[in-house]
C-alpha positions in Angstrom: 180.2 37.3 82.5 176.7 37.7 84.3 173.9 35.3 82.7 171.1 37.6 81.7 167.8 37.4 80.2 165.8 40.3 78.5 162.1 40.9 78.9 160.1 43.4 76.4 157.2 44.5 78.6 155.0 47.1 79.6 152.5 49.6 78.0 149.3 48.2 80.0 149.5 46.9 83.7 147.8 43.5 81.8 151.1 43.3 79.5 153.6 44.3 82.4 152.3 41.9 85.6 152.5 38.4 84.1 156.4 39.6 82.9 157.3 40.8 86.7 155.6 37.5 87.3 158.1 35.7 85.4 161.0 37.5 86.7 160.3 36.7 89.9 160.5 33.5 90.1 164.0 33.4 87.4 165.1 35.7 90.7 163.6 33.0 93.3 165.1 30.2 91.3 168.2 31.6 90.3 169.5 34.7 92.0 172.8 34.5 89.7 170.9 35.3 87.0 170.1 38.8 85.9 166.7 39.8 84.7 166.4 43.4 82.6 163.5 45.2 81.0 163.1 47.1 77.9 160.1 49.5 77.8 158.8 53.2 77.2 159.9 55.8 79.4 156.0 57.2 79.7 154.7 54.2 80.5 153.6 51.9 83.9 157.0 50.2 83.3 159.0 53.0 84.2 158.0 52.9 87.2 156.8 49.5 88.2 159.9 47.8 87.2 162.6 49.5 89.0 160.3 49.4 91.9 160.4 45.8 91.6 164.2 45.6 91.5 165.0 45.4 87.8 167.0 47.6 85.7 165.0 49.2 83.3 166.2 50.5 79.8 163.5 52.8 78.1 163.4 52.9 74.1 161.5 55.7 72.4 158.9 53.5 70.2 154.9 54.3 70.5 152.1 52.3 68.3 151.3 54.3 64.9 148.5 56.5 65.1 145.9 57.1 62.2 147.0 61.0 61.7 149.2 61.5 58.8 152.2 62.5 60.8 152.3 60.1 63.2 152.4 57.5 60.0 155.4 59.4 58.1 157.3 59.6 61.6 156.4 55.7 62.9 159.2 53.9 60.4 162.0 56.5 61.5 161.3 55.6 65.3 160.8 52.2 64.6 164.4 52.0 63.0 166.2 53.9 66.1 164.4 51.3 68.4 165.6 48.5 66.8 168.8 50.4 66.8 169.0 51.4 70.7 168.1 47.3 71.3 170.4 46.0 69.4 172.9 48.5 71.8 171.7 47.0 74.2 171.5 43.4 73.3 175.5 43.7 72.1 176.3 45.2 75.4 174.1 43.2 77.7 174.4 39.8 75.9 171.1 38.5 76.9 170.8 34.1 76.6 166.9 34.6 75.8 164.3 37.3 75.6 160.6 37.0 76.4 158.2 39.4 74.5 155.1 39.7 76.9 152.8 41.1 74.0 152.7 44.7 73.6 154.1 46.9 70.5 157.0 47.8 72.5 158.4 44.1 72.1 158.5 44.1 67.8 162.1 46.2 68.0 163.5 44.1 70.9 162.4 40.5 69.1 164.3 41.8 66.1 167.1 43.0 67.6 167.4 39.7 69.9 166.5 37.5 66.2 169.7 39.7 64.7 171.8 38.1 67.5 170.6 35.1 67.8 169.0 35.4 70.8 166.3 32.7 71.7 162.7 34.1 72.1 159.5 32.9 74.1 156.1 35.1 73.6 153.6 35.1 76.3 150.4 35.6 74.8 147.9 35.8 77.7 144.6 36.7 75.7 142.9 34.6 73.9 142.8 36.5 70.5 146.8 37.0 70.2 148.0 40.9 70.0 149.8 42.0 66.5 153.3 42.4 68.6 152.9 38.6 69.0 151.5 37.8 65.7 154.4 39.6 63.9 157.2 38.3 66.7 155.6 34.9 66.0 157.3 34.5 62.7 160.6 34.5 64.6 160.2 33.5 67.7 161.0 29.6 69.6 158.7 29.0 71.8 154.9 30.1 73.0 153.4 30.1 76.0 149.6 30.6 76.4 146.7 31.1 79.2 144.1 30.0 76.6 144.7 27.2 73.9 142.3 28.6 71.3 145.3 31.5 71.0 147.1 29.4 68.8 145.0 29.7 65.5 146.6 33.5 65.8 150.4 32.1 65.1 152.4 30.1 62.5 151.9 26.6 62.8 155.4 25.6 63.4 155.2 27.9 66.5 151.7 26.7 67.7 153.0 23.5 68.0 155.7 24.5 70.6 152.8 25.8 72.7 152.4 25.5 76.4 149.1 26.2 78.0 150.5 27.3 81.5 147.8 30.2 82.5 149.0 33.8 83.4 151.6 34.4 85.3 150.7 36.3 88.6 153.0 37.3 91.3 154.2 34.5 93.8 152.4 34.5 96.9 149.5 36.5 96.0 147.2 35.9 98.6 149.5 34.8 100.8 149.6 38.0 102.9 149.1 37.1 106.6 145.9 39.5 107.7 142.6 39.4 107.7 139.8 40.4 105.6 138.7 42.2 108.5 142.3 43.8 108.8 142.6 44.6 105.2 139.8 46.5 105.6 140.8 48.7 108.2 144.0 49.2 106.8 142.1 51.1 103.8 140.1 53.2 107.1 137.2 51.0 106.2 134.4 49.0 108.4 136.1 46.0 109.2 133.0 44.0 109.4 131.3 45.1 106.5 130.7 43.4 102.6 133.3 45.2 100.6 133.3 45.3 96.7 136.8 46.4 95.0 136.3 48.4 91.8 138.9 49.3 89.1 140.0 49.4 85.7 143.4 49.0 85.3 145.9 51.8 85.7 144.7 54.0 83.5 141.1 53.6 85.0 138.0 52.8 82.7 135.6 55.7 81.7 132.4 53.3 81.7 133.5 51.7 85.0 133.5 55.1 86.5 130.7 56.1 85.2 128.8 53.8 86.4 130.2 54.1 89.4 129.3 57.6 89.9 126.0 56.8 89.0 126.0 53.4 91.8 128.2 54.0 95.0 125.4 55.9 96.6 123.4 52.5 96.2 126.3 50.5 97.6 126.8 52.7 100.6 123.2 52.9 101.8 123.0 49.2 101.7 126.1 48.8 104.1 128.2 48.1 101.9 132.3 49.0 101.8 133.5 50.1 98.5 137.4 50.2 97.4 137.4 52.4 94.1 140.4 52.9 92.1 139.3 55.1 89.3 143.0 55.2 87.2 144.5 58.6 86.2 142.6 59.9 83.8 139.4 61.6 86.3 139.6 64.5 88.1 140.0 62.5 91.6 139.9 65.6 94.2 136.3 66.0 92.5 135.2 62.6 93.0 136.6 62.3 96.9 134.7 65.4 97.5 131.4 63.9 95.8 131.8 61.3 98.2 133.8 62.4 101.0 130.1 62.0 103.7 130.8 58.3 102.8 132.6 56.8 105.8 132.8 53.5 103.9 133.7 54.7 100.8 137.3 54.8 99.3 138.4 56.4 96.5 141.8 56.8 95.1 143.6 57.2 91.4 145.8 54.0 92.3 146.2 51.0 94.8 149.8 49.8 95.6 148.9 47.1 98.1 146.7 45.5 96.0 146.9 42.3 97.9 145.5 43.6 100.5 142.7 45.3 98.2 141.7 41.4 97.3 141.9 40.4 100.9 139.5 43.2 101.9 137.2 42.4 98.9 134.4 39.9 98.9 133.2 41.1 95.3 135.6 42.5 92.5 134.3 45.1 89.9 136.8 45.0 86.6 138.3 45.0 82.9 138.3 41.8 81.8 142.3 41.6 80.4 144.2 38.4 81.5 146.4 39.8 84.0 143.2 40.8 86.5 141.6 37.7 85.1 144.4 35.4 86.5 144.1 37.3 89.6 140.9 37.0 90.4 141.1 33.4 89.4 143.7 32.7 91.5 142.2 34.3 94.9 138.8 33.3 94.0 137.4 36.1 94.4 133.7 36.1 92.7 133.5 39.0 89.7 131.6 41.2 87.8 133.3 41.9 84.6 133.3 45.0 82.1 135.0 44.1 79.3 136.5 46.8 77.1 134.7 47.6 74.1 138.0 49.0 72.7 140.1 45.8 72.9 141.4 44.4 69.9 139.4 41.3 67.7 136.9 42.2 71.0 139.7 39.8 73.1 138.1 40.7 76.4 134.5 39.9 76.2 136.1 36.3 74.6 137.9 36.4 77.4 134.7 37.1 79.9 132.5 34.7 78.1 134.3 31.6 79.5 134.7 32.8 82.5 130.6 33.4 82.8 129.9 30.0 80.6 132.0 28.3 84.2 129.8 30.7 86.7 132.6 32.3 88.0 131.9 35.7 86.9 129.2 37.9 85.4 129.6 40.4 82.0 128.1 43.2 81.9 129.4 44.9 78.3 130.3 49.0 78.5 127.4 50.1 77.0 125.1 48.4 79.8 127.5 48.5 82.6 126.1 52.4 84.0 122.1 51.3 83.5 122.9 47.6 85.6 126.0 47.9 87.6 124.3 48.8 90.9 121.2 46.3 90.6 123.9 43.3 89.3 126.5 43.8 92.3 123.5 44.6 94.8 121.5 40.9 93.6 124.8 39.3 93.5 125.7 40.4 97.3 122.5 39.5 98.7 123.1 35.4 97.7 125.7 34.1 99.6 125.4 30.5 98.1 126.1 32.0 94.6 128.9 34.1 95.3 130.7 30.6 97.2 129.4 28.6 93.7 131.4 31.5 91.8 134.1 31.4 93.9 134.7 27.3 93.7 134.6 27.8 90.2 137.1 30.9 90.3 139.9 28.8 92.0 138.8 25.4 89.5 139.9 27.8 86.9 143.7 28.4 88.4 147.1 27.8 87.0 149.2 28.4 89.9 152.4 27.6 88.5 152.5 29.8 85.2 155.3 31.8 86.1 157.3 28.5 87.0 156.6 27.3 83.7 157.5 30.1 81.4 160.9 30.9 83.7 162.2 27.1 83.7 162.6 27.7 79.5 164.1 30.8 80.0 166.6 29.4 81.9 167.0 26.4 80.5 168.3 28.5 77.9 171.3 29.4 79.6 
């Protein structure tokens, strides 16, 4: 029989990276070993994980909504997920499970805690999600990108803490071209400043907005800009806006997003963990938006270190349309302070995350 391990991932890009991450390098290290993903079927993981190689079992579970319906129906679903993994876990016979932190994890830690499955959470925020809070009760082992995180879990868990970082892909940067080349590849200037701008897969409204409202700015100055704006804007509309641009890129989603960083000398985004540990590990200088949404207000925490070091600037969403343009345009036109926040981008690093979290995975086999 096959040695397999289960992940419980996806929802956001943030949750699903750092998991891919993982797998990865249990692939690199051990190609014997099979790796398989529970997740939604509407979600980023249905199709980022397949497209990475893994097989990928949806469950039908979504996150309770405040209408009275969505209440009465959420312990029904909730039941039929733990259900469906618990199928899956008696078929599969997984030796441990990682739960990467979103909602979609609670029925697969339960189901894997009904077998007696091992579990590791990754918590990569520094205010810990409720998936992880709840999973925390019955879960092994904890790994962490920021140690403050474990005042959010059971003390006999916090003490098996690991502060390892986040996870990001192996060989990120490690792409063989250019700057100048990644430019061009995206029918840019090769020689010009380039800022990269998004907001996660979904796109951010007050990034956008501001956008809108700024890449007129960057353009007359000379300046490249690579724009993801997410799914959720009407993007023929905004190409058209901009289409008399030649040095202006806009599109709903970038696949070769290493080559987006290469091309970059300035990054524009959220600030969740999984961009966070990207950006660190590139050191690529940042201005950061922080989502106003995000839960316990995780990401500004998350922001303010990185400013308190001088690797990055916040601007919060309800000052990001009013400043963005005069913020990226000040930082752009000092050289020595965009190297200062780079240095202290790369100080920041924890290259070997993924190894980390995989070596107790499969240490559990």
């Amino acid at each position: 029989m096959s040695k397999t391990i289960l992940i419980a991932a996806g929802g956001t890009g943030g949750h699903l990276y750092p998991a891919l991450a993982v797998a990865d390098e249990v692939r690199k290290q051990r190609p014997d070993v099979r790796v398989i993903f529970v997740g939604t079927q509407e979600r980023i993981e249905a199709r980022e994980v397949p497209r990475a190689g893994y097989q990928f079992y949806p469950i039908a579970i979504e996150a309770p909504r405040k209408s009275l319906t969505s209440m009465s129906l959420f312990p029904l679903k909730f039941s039929k997920a733990i259900v469906d993994c618990m199928k899956l876990i008696s078929k599969e016979r997984p030796r441990a499970m990682l739960g990467a932190g979103a909602y979609l994890s609670v029925p697969a830690g339960i189901a894997s805690w009904s077998f007696r499955v091992p579990i590791a959470l990754l918590e990569i925020n520094s205010v810990p999600g409720a998936a992880n809070r709840w999973l925390g009760r019955i879960a092994q082992k904890l790994f962490l990108a920021y140690p403050e995180a474990t005042n959010g879990f059971p003390k006999s868990l916090a003490e098996t803490a690991t502060v390892c970082g986040t996870p990001v892909r192996a060989g990120l940067g490690d792409i063989a071209i250019s700057a100048e080349e990644a430019r061009a590849s995206f029918g840019l200037e090769a020689s010009r400043t380039t800022i990269l701008v998004f907001g996660g897969s979904l796109g951010a409204r007050a990034i956008n907005e501001a956008m809108q409202a700024s890449v007129t700015k960057f353009a007359e100055a000379g300046y490249n800009v690579l724009w993801q704006t997410g799914k959720s804007v009407n993007l023929t509309e905004l190409q058209q806006q901009f289409a008399a641009m030649p040095n202006v890129r806009v599109t709903d989603y970038i696949y070769e997003m290493e080559r987006a960083y290469r091309a970059a000398d300035l990054v524009v985004c959220r600030a969740g963990a999984s961009s966070l540990a990207e950006v660190t590990r590139l050191g690529k200088p940042a201005v950061l938006v922080p989502w106003s949404g995000a839960m316990a207000n995780h990401q500004e925490h998350n922001a303010r270190s990185f400013e308190q070091d001088g690797a990055a600037v916040v601007l919060r969403d309800n000052e990001v349309r009013e400043k963005l343009a005069s913020t990226v345009l000040e930082l752009l036109s000092d050289r020595d302070r965009l190297q200062k926040m780079s240095n202290a981008m790369k100080a920041r690093a924890h290259e070997d995350a993924a190894t980390v979290v995989a070596a107790w995975l499969l240490d559990r086999l």
